[in-house]
C-alpha positions in Angstrom: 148.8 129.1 53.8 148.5 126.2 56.7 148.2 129.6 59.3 146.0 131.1 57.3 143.3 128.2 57.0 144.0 127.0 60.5 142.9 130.2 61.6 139.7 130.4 59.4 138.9 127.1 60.9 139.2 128.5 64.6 137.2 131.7 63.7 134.0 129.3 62.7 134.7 126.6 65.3 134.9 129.8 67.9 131.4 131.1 65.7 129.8 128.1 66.6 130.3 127.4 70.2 129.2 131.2 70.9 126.4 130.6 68.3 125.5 127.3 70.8 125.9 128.8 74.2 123.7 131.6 73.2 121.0 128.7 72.0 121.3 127.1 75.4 121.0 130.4 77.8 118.1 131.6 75.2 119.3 134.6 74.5 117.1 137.9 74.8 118.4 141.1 74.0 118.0 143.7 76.2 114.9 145.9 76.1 112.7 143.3 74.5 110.2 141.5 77.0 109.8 137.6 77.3 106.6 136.8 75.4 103.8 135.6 78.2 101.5 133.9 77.4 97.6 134.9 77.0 95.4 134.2 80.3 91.6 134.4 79.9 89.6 135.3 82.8 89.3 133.1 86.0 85.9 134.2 87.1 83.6 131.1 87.9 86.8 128.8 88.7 87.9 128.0 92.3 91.2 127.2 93.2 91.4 124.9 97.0 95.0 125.1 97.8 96.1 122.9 100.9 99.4 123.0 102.7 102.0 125.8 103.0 102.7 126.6 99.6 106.2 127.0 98.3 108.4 129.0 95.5 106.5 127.8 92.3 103.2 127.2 93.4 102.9 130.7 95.5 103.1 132.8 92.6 100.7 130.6 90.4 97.8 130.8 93.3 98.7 134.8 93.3 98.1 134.9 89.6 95.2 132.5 89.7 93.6 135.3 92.1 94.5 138.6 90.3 92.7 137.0 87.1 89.7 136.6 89.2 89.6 133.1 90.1 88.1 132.1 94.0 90.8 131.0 96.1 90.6 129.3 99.4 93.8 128.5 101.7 93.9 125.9 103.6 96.3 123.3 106.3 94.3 120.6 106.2 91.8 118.8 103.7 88.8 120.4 103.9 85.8 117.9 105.9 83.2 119.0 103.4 83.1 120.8 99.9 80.6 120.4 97.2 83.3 120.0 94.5 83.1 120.0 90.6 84.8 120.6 87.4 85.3 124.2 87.9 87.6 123.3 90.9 91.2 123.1 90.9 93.2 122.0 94.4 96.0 122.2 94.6 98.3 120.2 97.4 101.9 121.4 98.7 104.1 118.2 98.0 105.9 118.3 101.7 101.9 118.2 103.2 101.8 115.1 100.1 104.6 113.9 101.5 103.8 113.7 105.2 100.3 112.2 104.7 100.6 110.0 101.8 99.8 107.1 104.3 96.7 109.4 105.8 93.0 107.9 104.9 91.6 111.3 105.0 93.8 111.9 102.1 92.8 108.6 100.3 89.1 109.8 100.7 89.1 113.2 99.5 90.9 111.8 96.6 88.4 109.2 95.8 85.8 111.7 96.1 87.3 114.2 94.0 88.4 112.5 90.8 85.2 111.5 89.9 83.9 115.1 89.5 86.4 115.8 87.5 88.1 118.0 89.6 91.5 118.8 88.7 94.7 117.6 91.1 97.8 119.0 91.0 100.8 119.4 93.4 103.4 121.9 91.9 107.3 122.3 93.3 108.9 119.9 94.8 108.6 116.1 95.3 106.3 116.1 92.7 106.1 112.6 92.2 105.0 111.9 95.4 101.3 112.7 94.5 100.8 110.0 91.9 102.1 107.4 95.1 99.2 109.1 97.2 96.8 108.5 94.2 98.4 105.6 94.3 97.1 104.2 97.7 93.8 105.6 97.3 93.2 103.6 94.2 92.4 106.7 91.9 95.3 105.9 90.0 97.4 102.4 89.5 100.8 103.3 89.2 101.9 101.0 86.3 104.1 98.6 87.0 106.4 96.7 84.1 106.8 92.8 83.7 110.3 93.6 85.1 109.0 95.2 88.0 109.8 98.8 86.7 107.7 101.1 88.7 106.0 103.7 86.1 105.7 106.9 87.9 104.3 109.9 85.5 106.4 112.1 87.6 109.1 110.3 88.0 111.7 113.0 87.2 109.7 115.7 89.2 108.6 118.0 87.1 107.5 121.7 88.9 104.0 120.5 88.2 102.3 117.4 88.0 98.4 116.1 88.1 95.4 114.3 87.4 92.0 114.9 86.3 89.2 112.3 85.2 87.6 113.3 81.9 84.7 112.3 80.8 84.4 110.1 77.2 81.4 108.5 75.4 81.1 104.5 73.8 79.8 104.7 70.3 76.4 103.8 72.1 76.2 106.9 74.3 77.5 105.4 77.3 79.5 108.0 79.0 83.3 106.7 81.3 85.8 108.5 82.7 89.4 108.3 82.0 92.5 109.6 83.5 93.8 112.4 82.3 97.6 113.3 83.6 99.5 116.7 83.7 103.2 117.0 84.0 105.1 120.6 83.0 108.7 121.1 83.5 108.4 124.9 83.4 108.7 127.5 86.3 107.2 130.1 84.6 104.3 131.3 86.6 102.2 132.2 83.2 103.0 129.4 81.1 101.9 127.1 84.5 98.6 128.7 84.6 97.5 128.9 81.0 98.4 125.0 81.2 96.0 124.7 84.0 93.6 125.9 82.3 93.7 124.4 79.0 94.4 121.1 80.8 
């Protein structure tokens, strides 16, 4: 009888960790396609992408383009570019990394928040960007009474960013207000349509 519900007991404890491990590697069974998400059409957005580009943020620019969005490579920050809320630019985080100190930078950044453009840096050192934003005074990275630093990408997600949105007062007054970004997906689809909805 002991035998017998000892090895009942192993049969559901042995049901269980399968069941788990399953949950954990999200299972799929074969033949059945991931579920991607729904993309509208990019026509009329413009996507400024500086640095070389990397494993994540390659394949987002790619889809950006096939959905019809405008798409302009560059190395270096470009020295003049009538910018608005239609624009996203998007920054390699080693060319973050190796100018964070650079007042070029620091300019275009002060420049660009204000019309609401959206900034985003995706793979890598993520966190790197809001320490850029950082010295350019677009963003105050907040610091606690224990002098914890605050870093909105601290853990380095695959993307991170910031866009300043614009709010009204009561009396009609309009302010903008930052507006942060942080996804801990690779998937190339899900990073977009977050992009976008952002």
């Amino acid at each position: 009888m002991k035998k017998a519900i000892l090895g009942l007991f192993l049969i559901v404890l042995l049901a269980l960790v399968i069941g788990f491990a399953l949950s954990l590697l999200n299972f799929q069974r074969p033949g059945v396609p991931l579920e991607e998400p729904e993309i509208q059409d990019l026509h009329g957005y413009t996507v400024v992408y500086v640095g070389e580009g990397n494993n994540i943020s390659i394949p987002v620019v790619i889809k950006m383009w096939c959905l019809g969005a405008q798409v302009i490579l560059l190395r270096e920050i470009p020295e003049s570019m009538e910018l608005n809320d239609s624009f996203i630019v998007m920054f390699d985080t080693e060319w973050i990394q190796e100018k964070i100190d650079d007042t070029r930078l620091h300019d275009f950044l002060r420049n660009a928040a204000p019309k609401e453009v959206k900034l985003v840096v995706i793979g890598g050192n993520t966190s790197k960007f809001f320490e850029a934003l950082d010295k350019a005074g677009v963003y105050e990275i907040p610091v606690t009474e224990t002098g914890h630093v605050r870093n909105p990408a601290y853990n380095n997600p695959p993307l991170a960013g910031l866009k300043m949105k614009k709010a009204y007062y009561p009396n009609g007054y309009e302010y903008l207000y930052p507006s942060m970004l942080c996804s801990g997906t690779n998937n190339t689809s899900t990073l977009v349509k977050a992009l976008i909805e952002w």
